[in-house]
Backbone bond lengths (Angstrom), bond angles and torsions (degrees), N, CA, C in turn:
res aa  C-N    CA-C-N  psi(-1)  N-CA   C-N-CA  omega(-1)  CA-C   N-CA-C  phi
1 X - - - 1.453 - - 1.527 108.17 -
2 X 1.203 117.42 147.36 1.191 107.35 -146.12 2.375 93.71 -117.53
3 X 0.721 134.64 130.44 1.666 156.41 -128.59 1.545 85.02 -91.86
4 X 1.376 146.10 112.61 1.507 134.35 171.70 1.373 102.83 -76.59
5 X 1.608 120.74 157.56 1.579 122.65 -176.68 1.226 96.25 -109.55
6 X 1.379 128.56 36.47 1.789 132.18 -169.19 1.888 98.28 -154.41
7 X 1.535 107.76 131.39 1.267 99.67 170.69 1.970 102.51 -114.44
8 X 1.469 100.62 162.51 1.584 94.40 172.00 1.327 128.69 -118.35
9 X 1.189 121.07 151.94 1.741 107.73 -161.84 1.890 99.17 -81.34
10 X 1.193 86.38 -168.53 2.343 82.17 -170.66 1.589 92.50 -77.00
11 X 1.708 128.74 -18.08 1.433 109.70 -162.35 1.962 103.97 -81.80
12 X 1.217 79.47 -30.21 1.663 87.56 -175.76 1.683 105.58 -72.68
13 X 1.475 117.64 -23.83 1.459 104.24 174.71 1.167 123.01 -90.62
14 X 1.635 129.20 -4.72 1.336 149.87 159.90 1.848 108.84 -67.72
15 X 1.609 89.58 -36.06 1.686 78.11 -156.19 1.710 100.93 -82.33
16 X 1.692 102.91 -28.50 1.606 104.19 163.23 1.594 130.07 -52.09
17 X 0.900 97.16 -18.98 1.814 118.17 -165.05 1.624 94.67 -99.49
18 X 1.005 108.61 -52.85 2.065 100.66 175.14 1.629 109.02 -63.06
19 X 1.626 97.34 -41.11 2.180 88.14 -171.53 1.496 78.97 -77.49
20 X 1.012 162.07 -24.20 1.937 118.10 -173.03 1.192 100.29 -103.79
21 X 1.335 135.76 9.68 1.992 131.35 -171.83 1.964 70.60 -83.60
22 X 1.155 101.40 -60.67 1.795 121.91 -157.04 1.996 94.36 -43.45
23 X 1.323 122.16 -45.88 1.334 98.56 -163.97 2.378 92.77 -119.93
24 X 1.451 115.75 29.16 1.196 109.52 164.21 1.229 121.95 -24.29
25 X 1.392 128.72 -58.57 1.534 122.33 -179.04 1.354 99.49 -38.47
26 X 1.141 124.57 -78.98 1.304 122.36 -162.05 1.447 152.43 -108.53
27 X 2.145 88.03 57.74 1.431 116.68 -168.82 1.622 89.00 -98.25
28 X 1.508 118.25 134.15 1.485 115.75 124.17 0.744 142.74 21.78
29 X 1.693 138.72 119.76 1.955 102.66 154.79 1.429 125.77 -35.02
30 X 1.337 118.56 -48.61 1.625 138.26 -152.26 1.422 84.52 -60.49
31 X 1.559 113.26 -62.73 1.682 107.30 -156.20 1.260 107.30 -83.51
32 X 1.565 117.73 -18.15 1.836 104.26 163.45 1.208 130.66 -70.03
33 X 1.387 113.19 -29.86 1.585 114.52 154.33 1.186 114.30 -50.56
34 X 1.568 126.17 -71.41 1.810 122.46 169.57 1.525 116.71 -30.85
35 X 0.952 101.90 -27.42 1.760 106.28 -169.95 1.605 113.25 -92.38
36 X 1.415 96.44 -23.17 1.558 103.66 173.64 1.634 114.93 -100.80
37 X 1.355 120.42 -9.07 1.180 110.26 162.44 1.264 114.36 -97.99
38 X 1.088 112.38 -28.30 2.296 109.12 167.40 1.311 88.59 -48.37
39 X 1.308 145.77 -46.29 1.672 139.24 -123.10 1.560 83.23 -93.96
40 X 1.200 128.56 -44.65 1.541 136.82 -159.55 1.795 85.79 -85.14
41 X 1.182 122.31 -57.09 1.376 104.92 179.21 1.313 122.76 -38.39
42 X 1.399 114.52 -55.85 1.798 118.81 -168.71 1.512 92.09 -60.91
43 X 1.587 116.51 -46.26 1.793 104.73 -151.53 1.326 102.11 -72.63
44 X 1.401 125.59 -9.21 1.835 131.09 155.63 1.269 124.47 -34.17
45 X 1.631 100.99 -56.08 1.434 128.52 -153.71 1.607 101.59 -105.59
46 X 1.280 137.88 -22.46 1.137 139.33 -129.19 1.829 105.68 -144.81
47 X 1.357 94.39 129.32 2.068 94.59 -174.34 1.853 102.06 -73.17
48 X 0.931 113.02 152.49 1.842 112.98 -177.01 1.387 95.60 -56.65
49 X 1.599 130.91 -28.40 1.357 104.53 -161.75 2.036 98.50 -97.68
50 X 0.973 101.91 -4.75 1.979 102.18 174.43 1.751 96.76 -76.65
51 X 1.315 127.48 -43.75 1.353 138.84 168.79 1.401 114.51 -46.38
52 X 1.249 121.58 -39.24 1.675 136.12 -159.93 1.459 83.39 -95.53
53 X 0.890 148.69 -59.60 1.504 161.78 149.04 1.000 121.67 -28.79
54 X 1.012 135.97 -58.22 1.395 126.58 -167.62 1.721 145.05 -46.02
55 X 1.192 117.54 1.23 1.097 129.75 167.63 1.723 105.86 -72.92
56 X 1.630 105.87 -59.58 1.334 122.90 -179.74 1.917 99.61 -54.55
57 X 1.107 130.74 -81.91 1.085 131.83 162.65 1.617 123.87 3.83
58 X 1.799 107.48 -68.73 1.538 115.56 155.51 0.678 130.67 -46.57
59 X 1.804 120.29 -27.02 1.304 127.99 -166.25 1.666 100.87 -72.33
60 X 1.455 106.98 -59.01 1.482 139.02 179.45 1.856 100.81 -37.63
61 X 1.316 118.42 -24.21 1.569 112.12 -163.04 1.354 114.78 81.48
62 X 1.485 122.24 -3.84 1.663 133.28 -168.51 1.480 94.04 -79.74
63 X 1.417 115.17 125.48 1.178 145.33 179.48 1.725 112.04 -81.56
64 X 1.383 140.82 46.42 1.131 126.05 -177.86 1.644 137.85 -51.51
65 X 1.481 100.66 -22.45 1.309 106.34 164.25 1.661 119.71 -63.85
66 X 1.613 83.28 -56.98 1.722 80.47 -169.08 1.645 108.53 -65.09
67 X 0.760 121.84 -48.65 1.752 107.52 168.95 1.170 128.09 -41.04
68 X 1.531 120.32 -13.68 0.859 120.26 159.56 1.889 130.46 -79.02
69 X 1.257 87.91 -28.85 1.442 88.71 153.54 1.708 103.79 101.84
């Protein structure tokens, strides 16, 4: 696996994770894998109902990652 020279803050990894939940049908292998391991990331970090939410949440500017700390 190869080391990225870029890190991303939690809004940018939320907001990646909503644009490919939003067009799943018609990701790739490559980006359905990406899309399925962000998905396992948040549900790590994240209560089922911030998950069930989370579009609305983004919407809000509410940061659930970073509160998480």
């Amino acid at each position: 696996m190869t080391e990225l020279p870029f890190t991303m803050s939690s809004r940018e990894i939320v907001s990646l994770f909503l644009f490919l939940r939003a067009r799943e049908s018609e990701l790739d292998p490559a980006l359905s894998s990406f899309h399925e391991r962000l998905s396992d990331y948040l549900y790590d970090r994240l209560s089922i109902d911030e998950m069930e939410n989370l579009k609305e949440l983004y919407a809000q500017k509410i940061d659930v990652l970073e509160q998480k700390g």
